[in-house]
TORPA-293325 format. One record per atom (N, C-alpha, C, O): residue number from 0; residue in one letter; atom name; x, y, z. Coordinates in steps of 0.02 Angstrom, whole numbers. Layout:
num; residu; atome; x; y; z
NUM; a; CA; X; Y; Z
...
% end
This chain:
num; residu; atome; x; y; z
0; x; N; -834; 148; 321
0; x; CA; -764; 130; 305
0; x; C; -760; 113; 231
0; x; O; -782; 58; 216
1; x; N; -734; 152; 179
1; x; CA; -692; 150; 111
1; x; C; -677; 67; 129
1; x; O; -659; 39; 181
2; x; N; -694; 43; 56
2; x; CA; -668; -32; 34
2; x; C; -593; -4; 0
2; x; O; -584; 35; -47
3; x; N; -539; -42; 46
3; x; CA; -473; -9; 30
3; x; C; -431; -74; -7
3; x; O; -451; -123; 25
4; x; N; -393; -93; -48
4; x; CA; -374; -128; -114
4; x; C; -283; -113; -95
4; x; O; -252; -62; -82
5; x; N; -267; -173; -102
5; x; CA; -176; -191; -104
5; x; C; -175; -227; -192
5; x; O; -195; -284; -209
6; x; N; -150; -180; -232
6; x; CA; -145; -192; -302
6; x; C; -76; -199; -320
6; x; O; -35; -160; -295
7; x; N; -50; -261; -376
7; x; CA; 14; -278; -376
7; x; C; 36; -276; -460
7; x; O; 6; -319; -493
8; x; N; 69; -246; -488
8; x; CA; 97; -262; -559
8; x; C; 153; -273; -554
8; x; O; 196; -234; -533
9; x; N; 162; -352; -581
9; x; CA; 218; -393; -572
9; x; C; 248; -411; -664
9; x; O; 209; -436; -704
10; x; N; 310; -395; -680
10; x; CA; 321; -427; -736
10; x; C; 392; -500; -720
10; x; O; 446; -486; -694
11; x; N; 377; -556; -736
11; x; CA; 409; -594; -698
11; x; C; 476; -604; -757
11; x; O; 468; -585; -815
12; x; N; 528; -630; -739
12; x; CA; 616; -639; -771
12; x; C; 575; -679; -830
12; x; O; 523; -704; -811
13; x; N; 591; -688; -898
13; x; CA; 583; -714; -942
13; x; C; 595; -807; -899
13; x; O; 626; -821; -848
14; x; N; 565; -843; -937
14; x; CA; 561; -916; -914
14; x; C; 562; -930; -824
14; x; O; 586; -978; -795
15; x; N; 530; -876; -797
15; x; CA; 528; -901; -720
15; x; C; 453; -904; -714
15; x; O; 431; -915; -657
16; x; N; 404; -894; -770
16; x; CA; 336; -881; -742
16; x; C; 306; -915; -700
16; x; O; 263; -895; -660
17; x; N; 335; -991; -709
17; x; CA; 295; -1027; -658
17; x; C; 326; -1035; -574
17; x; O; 294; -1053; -525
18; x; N; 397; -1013; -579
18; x; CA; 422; -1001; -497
18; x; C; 394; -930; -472
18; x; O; 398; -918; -412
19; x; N; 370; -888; -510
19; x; CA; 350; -841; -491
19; x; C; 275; -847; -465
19; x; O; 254; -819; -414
20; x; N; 238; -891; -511
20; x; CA; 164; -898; -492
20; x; C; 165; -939; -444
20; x; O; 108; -947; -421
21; x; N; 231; -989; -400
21; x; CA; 223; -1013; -370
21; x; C; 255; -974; -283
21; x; O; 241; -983; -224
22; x; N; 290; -941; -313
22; x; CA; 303; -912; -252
22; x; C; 248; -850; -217
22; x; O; 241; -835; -158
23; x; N; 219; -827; -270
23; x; CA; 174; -771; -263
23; x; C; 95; -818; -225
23; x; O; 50; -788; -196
24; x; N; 97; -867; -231
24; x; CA; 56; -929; -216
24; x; C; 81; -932; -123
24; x; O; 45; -946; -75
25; x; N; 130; -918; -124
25; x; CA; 166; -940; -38
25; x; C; 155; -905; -27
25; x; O; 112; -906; 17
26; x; N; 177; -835; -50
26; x; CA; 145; -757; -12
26; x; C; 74; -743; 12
26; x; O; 54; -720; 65
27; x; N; 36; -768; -51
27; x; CA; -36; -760; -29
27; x; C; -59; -796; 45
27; x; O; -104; -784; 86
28; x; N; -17; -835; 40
28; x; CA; -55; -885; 83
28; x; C; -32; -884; 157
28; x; O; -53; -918; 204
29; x; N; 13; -841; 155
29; x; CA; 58; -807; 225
29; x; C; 3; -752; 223
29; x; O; -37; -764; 268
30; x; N; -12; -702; 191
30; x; CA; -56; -646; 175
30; x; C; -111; -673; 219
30; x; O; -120; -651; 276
31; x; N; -157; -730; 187
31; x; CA; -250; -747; 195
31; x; C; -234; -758; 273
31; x; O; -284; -778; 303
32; x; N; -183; -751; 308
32; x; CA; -203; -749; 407
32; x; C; -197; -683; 424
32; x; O; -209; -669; 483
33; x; N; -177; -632; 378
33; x; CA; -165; -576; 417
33; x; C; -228; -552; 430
33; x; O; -277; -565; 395
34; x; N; -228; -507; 497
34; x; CA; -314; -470; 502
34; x; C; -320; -426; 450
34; x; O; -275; -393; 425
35; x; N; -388; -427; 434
35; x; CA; -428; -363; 392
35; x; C; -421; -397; 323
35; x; O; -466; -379; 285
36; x; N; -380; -439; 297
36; x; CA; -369; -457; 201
36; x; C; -443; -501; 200
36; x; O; -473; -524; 249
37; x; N; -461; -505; 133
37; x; CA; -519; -545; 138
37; x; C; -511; -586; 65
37; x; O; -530; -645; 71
38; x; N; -492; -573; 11
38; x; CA; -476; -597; -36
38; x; C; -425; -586; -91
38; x; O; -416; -530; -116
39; x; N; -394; -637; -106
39; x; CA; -310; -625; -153
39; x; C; -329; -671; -209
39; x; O; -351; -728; -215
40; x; N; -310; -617; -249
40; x; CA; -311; -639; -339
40; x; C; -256; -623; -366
40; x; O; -230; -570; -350
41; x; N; -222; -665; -416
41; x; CA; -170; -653; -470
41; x; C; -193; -676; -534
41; x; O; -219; -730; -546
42; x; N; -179; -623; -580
42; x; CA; -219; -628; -659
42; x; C; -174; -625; -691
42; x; O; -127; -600; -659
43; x; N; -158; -641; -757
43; x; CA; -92; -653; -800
43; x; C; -148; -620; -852
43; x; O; -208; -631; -859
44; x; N; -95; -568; -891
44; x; CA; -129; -549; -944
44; x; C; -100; -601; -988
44; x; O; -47; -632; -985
45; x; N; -158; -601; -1036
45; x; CA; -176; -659; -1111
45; x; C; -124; -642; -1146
45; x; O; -93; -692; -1163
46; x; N; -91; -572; -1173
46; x; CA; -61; -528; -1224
46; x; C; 4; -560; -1199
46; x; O; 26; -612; -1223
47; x; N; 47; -511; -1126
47; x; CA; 99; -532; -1124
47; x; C; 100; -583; -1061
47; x; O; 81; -559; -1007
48; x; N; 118; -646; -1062
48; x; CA; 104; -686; -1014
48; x; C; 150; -665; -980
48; x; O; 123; -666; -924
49; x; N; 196; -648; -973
49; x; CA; 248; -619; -897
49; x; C; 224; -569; -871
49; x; O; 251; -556; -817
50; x; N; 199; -547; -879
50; x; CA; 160; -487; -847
50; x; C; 69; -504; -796
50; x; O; 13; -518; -820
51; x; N; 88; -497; -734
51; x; CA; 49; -523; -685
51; x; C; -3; -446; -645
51; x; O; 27; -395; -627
52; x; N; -55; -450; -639
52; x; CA; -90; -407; -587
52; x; C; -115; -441; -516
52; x; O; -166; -475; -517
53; x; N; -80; -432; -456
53; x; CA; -111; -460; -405
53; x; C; -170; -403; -349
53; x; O; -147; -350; -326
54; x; N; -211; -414; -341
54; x; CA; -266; -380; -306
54; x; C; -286; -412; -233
54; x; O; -298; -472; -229
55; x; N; -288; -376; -182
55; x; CA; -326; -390; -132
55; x; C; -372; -344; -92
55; x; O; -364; -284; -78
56; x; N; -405; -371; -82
56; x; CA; -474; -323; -47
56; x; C; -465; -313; 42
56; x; O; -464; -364; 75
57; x; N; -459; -262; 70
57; x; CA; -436; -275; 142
57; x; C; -505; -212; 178
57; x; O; -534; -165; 151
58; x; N; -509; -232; 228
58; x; CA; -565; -205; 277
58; x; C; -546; -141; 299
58; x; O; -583; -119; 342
59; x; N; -499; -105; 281
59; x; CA; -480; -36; 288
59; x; C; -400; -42; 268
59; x; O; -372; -96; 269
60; x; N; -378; 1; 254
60; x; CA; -307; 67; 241
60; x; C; -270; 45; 308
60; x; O; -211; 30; 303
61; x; N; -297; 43; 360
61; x; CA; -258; 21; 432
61; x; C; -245; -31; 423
61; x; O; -184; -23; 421
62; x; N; -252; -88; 414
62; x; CA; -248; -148; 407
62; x; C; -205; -168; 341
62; x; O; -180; -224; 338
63; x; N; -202; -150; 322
63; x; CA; -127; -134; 236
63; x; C; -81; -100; 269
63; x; O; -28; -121; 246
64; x; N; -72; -71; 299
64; x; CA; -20; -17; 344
64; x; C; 2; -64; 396
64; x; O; 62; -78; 397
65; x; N; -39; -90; 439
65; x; CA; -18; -130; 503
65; x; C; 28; -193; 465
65; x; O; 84; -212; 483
66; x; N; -10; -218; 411
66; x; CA; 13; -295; 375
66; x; C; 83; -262; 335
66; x; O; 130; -299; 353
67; x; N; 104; -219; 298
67; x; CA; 168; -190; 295
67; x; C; 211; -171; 330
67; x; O; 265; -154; 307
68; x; N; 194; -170; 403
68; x; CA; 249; -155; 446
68; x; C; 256; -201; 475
68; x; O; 306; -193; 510
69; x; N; 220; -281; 489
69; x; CA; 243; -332; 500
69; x; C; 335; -356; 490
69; x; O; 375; -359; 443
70; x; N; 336; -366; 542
70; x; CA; 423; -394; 522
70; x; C; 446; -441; 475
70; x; O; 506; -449; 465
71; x; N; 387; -484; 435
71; x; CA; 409; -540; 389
71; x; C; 399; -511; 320
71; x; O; 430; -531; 271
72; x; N; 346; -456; 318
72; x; CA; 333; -414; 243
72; x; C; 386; -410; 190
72; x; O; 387; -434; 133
73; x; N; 426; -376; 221
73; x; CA; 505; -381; 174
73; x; C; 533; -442; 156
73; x; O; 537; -455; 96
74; x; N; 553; -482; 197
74; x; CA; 562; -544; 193
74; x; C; 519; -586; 137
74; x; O; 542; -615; 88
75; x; N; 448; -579; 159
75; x; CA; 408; -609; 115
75; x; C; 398; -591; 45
75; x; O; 413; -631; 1
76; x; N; 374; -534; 33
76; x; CA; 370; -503; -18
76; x; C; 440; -511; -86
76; x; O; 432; -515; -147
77; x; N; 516; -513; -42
77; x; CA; 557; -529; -63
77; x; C; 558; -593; -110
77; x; O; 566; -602; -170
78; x; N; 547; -626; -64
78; x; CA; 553; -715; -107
78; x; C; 514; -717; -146
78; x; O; 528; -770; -173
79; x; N; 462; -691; -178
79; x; CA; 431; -652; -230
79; x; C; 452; -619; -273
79; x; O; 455; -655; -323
80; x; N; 467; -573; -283
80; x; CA; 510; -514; -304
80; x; C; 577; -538; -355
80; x; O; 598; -515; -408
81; x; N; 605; -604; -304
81; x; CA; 668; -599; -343
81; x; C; 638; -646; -413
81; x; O; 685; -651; -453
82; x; N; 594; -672; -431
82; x; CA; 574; -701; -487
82; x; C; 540; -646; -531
82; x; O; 496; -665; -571
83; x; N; 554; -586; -527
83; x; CA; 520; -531; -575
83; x; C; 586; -479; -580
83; x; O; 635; -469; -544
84; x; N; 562; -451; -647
84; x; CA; 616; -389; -675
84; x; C; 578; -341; -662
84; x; O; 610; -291; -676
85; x; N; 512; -322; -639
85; x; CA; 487; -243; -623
85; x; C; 441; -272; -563
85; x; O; 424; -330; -557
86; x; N; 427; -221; -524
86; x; CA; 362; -233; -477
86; x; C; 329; -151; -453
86; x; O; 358; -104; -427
87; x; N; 287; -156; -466
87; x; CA; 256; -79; -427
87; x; C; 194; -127; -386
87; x; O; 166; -180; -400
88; x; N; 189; -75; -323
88; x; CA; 116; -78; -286
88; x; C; 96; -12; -282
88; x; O; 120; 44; -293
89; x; N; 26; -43; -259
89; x; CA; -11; 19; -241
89; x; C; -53; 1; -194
89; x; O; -51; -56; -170
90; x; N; -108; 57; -173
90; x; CA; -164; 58; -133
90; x; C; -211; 94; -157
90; x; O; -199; 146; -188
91; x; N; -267; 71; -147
91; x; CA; -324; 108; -181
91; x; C; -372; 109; -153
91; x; O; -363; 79; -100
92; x; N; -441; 133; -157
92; x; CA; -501; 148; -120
92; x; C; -544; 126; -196
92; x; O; -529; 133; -255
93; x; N; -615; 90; -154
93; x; CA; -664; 97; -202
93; x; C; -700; 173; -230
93; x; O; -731; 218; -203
94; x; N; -683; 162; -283
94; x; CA; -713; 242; -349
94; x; C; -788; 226; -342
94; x; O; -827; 265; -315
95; x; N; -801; 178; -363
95; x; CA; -875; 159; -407
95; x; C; -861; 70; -397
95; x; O; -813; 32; -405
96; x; N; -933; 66; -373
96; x; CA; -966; -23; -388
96; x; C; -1018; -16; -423
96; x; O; -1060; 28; -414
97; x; N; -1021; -55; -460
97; x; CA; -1077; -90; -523
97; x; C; -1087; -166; -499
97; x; O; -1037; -199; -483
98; x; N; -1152; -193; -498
98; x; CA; -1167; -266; -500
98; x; C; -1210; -291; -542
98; x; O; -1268; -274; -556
99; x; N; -1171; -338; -562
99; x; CA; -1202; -370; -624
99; x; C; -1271; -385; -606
99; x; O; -1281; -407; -549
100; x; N; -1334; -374; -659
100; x; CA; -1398; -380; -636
100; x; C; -1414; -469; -624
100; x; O; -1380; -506; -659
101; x; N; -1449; -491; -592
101; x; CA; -1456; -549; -567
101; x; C; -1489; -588; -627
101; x; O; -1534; -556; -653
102; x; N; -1477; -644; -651
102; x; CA; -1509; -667; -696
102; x; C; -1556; -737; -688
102; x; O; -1548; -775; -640
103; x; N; -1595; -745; -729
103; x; CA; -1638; -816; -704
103; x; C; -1647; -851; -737
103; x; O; -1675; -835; -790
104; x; N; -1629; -917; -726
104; x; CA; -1603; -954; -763
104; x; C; -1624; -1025; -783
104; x; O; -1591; -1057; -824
% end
């Protein structure tokens, strides 16, 4: 089974960054019970701070599909959303893993 990825580019309304990082904070955390997700990250680029990447790692493509057709998705995702001026998603599959060599220390 492909390591399958729920990827988020969020640019949030000028002066809402922090209702945005806080609502995107509620989402996740409705998200971490669904089956198959295993880990949720949100990264703020350094350059333009309104501009957000959220990532999650899920146990297959079925399980991103099943968790989007949930009846609260829209709903949820919404109360999110309305604190940003753009949003794209995506889905993705692992290309290539690299691990950092182990070091001793």
């Amino acid at each position: 089974m492909a390591e399958s990825y729920t990827i988020g580019f969020w640019t949030a309304k000028p002066g809402a960054d922090e209702q945005f990082v806080a609502a995107w904070s509620e989402f996740a955390e409705w998200i971490k019970d669904q089956p198959g997700v295993r880990t949720l990250r949100l990264v703020r680029d350094l350059k333009e701070p309104r501009k957000f990447i959220s990532f999650a790692d899920w146990d297959g493509i079925e399980s991103i599909r099943a968790w989007k057709e949930t009846p609260q998705f829209r709903e949820q995702i919404g109360r999110v959303k309305q604190h940003t001026d753009d949003f794209t998603a995506a889905e993705a599959e692992l290309a290539v893993r690299v691990d950092a060599a182990a070091r001793v220390g």
